[in-house]
Residue, then its C-alpha position, 0 to 999 in steps of 0.5 A: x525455516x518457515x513453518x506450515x502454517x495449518x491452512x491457506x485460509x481462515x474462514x472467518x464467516x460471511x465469505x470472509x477470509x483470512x489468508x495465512x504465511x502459506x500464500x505468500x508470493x516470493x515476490x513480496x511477503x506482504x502479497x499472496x502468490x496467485x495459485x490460493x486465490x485462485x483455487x479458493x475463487x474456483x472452490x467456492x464458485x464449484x457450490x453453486x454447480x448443478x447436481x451431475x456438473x462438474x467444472x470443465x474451464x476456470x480463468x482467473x484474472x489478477x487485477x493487481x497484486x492480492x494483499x495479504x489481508x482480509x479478503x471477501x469474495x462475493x459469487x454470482x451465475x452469470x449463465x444458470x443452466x442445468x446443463x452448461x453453467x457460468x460462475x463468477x467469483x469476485x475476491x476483494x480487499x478493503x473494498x477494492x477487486x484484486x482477482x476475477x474468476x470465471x468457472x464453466x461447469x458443464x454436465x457429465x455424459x455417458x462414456x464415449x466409444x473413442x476417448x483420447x489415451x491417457x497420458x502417463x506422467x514419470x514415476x514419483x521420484x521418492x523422497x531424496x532423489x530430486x530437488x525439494x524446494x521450488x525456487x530455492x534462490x528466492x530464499x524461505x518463503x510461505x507458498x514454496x513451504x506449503x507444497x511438496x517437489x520433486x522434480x521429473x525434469x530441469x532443475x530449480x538451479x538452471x532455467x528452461x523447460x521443467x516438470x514436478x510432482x507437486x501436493x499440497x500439505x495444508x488444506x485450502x480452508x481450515x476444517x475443511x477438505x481439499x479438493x483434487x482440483x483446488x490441489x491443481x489449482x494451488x500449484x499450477x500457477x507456479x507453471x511460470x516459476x517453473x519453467x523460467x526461461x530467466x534468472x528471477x532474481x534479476x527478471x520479473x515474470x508476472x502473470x495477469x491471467x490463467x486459464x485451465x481447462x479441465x479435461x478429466x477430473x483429477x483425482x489425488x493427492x500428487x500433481x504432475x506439472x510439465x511446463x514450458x514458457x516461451x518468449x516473444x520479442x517485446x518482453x511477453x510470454x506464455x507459459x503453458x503445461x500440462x498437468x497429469x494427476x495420478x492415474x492419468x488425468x489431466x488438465x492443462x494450465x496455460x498461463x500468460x506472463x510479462x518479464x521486466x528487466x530489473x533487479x526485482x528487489x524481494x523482501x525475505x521473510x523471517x516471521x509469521x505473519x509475513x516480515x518486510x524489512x524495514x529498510x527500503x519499504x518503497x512504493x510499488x515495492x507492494x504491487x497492491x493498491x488500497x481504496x481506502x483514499x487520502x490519509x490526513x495527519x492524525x489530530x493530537x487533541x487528546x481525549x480529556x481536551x476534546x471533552x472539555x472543549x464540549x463542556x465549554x461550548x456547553x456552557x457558553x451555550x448555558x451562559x447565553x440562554x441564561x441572558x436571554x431570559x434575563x433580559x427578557x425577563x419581563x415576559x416570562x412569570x414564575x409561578x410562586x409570584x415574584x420577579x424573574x430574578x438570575x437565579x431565576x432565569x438561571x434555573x430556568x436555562x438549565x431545565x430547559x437545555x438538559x430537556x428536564x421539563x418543570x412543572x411536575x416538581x418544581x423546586x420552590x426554595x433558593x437552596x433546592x434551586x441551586x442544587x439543581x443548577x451546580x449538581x443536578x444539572x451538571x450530572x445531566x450534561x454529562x450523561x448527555x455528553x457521554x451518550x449523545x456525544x459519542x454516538x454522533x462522534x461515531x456517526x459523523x466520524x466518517x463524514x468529518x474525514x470525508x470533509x477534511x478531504x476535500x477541503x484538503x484536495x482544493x486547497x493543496x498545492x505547491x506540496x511535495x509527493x514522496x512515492x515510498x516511505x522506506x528508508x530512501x523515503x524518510x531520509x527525503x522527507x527529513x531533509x524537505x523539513x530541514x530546509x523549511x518544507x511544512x509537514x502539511x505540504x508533503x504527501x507520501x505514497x505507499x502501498x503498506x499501511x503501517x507506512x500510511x500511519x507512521x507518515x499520519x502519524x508525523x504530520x504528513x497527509x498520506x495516501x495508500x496505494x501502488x505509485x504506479x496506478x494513475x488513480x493513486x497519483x491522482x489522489x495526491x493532487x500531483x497536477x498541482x505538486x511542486x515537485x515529485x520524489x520517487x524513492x522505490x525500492x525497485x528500479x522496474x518500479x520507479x520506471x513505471x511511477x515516472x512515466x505516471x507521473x510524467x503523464x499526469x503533470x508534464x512539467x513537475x520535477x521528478x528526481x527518483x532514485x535508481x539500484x541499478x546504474x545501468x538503469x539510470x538512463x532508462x529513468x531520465x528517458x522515462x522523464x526524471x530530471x535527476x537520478x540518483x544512483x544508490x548503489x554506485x553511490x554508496x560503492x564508490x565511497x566504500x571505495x575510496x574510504x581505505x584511501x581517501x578516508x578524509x573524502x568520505x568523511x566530507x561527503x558524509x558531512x555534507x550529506x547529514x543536515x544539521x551539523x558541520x557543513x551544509x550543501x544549500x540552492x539559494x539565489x544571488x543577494x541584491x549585494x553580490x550581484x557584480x562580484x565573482x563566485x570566488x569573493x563570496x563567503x560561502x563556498x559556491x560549486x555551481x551557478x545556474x543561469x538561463x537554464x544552464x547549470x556552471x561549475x564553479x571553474x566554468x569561465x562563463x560565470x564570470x561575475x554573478x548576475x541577478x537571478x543567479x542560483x547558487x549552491x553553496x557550501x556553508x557552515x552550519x549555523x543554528x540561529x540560521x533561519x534559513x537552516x532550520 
């Protein structure tokens, strides 16, 4: 079971956060569920209030799902008054703005003669005597952990209309008190998990936004939620509830929402910290996205190489002065008298790069001068290098990353974007290598960044970020890609990438991979030209493999690269032009001609022509060029 982490928040100084196990989103272990950030945007948005304020209205926009990393938040007045003032609280991650919350404090007045009545929530039910946990079929995750239920209506196990008694255990940041509102704040965006109208765990309800309008001040520790959600035709929702605190007050917190049909493919925590598994880790799998940009594989130089490629420039640059002066040497007169001899001009050379100066003290004798030349100067050099070198090394660091690029980005083309680095993902690109891909030529997309530094780190250009999002794709040059693979480890998730892709390069490839057989038109409308049906797949072997052990074990070998058979497209030879696809040595099971694709019985084919392509079954051969 999960253990409460001591705060939803770590200050770390400089309105920097570091957010905790407490307020991670059943939706995925590596984002935040929205109600911290919101009460942390609306917490630190309250210390701009006047004197006699008090926040009346807080809407919080998520422009994106909010990464469980570091985060700023930045507060600004939009409106400044003593009586009526507006906030705005601005939370961002690696530079990029993840939520928007807008604060009306307004001030306080004498005690009207008619006020509304006071609705009186349900008793507290006592420990025991209703469920505890809120969405218990999402399995041990960190926000469902850092809050007390108990529930006064509905139940967790069926949907519909709800309400609970909610408090939070942890404090919003560490050292620091709760506050009442902060406390609301936690748990009303939980109103749409609340009362789900559907199973979560095949639907998705994501809410863009949440309004909550401050009636009275609430007071206390316990929060009485009493929510409903409503669906429209189309797909979208409104969630919306009241929320009485002990004695009476009560804010109300509606919220808007937007269901998805689709396995929604969570992620189950084991870890502090936050654990994905390491299995199908897809692109949009994490719904955020990093502005961080383009990532170029990593340069295997090591460090003791790139210096000694310094020392060498440094010393061709020695070398050249040194004949330079030499050869000049008729203008240039050495105070002792003589001819300018190469120790001489040698001498000379060293003093002047390594910016000694001469003149001062100048050494007279041929043996002081090459003590100078071979230890002095040397000892020089590499000062030098070590102070200089490494300051300009972390200067121009940055600039050089930015050069790489863009020479990358007007270079790339004809290359392969791969939109997840899960398992499905490093099994596609495995196979792209083996049939001849070069690893410059495919680019991974995905939204974990040690993902991005595996795929780096392999040799592969890596891009951070949501598949989904049209900037994203666009970093990776998808106009000019080749072809597009979509290895998501949500079938919701995979729809969206295509339909992005589709919009941004109409005429690319695009085979995407589908959970859900059900699904799988829904990825060939959205414009994928093959779909590969994951679980049906593998289903249908675990089937036969009682019966029909000898099928699985072909299957299997022709799926693996490298040994036994091997599946291959290639194109029809200048020498098998005329013949029958049953002449040929390779076994031939399909015959693409004309935009058409024939099985290998079809009585069209009958003799092969040139410009066929065929997919064969073949042997595997290690001195096959074509195979390695």
């Amino acid at each position: 079971m999960t253990e409460v982490a001591e705060a939803f928040y770590l200050p770390l100084g400089e309105g920097r956060f570091a957010p905790t196990r407490a307020t991670e989103s059943p939706w995925d272990s590596s984002a935040q569920h929205g109600g911290p950030p919101s009460a942390l945007l609306a917490h630190l948005a309250g210390a701009t209030a006047e004197p006699g304020q008090r926040a009346a209205r807080v809407s919080v926009d998520f422009l994106g799902a909010i990464p469980r990393r570091e985060l700023s938040v930045e507060v600004s007045a939009v409106r400044p008054g003593r009586r009526i003032s507006l906030t705005e609280a601005r939370m961002t991650v690696d530079g990029r703005a993840v939520a928007v919350a807008r604060v009306w404090h307004l001030a306080t007045g004498p005690t009207p003669p008619v006020r509304t009545p006071v609705v009186v929530p349900p008793a507290l039910p006592a420990a025991g005597e209703s469920p505890t946990l809120l969405l218990p079929q999402m399995g041990d995750w960190g926000y469902g952990r850092a809050l007390d239920w108990r529930y006064t209506a509905g139940s967790p196990d069926r949907p519909g209309p709800a309400a609970v008694w909610t408090r939070v255990r942890v404090p919003l940041v560490a050292g620091e008190e709760i506050t009442p509102l902060a406390r609301v704040l936690v748990a009303a965006d939980a109103a749409n998990g609340i009362s789900a109208e559907l199973d979560l765990t095949r639907w998705l309800s994501i809410p863009p936004g949440m309004a909550t309008t401050v009636l009275r001040e609430p007071v206390g520790e316990w929060v009485h939620l009493d929510c409903r959600t409503q669906l429209a035709e189309d797909g979208l929702g409104l969630c919306s509830g009241s929320s009485p605190t002990r004695p009476g007050r009560s804010p109300r917190c509606p919220s808007r929402c937007w269901s998805a049909s689709g396995e929604r493919g969570r992620t189950r925590p084991g870890a502090p910290g936050g654990y994905r598994p390491p299995g199908d880790r897809g692109a949009a799998g994490v719904l955020s996205d990093d502005h961080s940009g383009v990532h170029l594989a990593h340069s295997e130089e090591s460090p003791a190489r790139q210096v000694g490629r310094r020392v060498l420039i440094a010393s061709i640059v020695l070398i050249a002065t040194v004949m330079i002066v030499y050869f000049d040497r008729e203008g240039y007169r050495d105070n002792n008298g003589g001819e300018i001899s190469v120790l001489d001009a040698t001498y000379y050379a060293t003093v002047t790069l390594s910016t000694t100066g001469y003149g001062d003290i100048t050494p007279v004798e041929p043996g002081a001068r090459l003590v100078n030349i071979l230890v002095i100067t040397p000892l020089r050099i590499a000062f030098l290098l070590i102070l200089i070198g490494t300051t300009l090394e972390a200067l121009t660091a940055r600039s050089r990353e930015e050069f790489r690029v863009r020479r990358w980005r007007s270079r790339v083309r004809q290359h392969v974007v791969v939109c997840g680095y899960g398992t499905k993902g490093r099994s596609a690109i495995r196979a792209l290598l083996s049939t001849g891909t070069a690893p410059d030529h495919i680019v991974v997309v995905d939204p974990d960044p040690r993902a991005i530094e595996e795929a780096t780190s392999a040799g592969l250009t890596g891009v951070l970020g949501d598949a989904g999002r049209t900037e994203v794709l666009r970093r990776t040059s998808v106009e000019k890609a080749r072809a597009v693979i979509v290895a998501a480890n949500r079938d919701d998730a995979a729809v969206l990438i295509v339909l992005t892709v589709r919009q941004l390069n109409p005429s690319v490839p695009i085979t995407a991979s589908v959970r859900e057989e059900e699904n799988a038109s829904l990825l060939r409308q959205s414009g994928a030209d093959s779909v590969i049906t994951t679980s049906a797949t593998s289903g249908r072997l675990l089937g036969l493999s009682p019966d029909q052990p000898g099928v699985v074990h072909v299957v299997e070998d022709l799926l693996t690269s490298g040994r036994g058979l091997d599946l291959q497209q290639r194109t029809v030879s200048q020498s098998e032009v005329g013949l029958g696809p049953r002449q040929l040595r390779d076994v031939v099971l399909s015959v693409q001609r004309g935009g058409r694709e024939l099985r290998f019985d079809d009585p069209l084919i009958g003799t092969l022509q040139s410009g066929d392509v065929l997919v064969v079954v073949k042997a595997h051969r290690a001195n096959d060029a074509s195979l390695n």
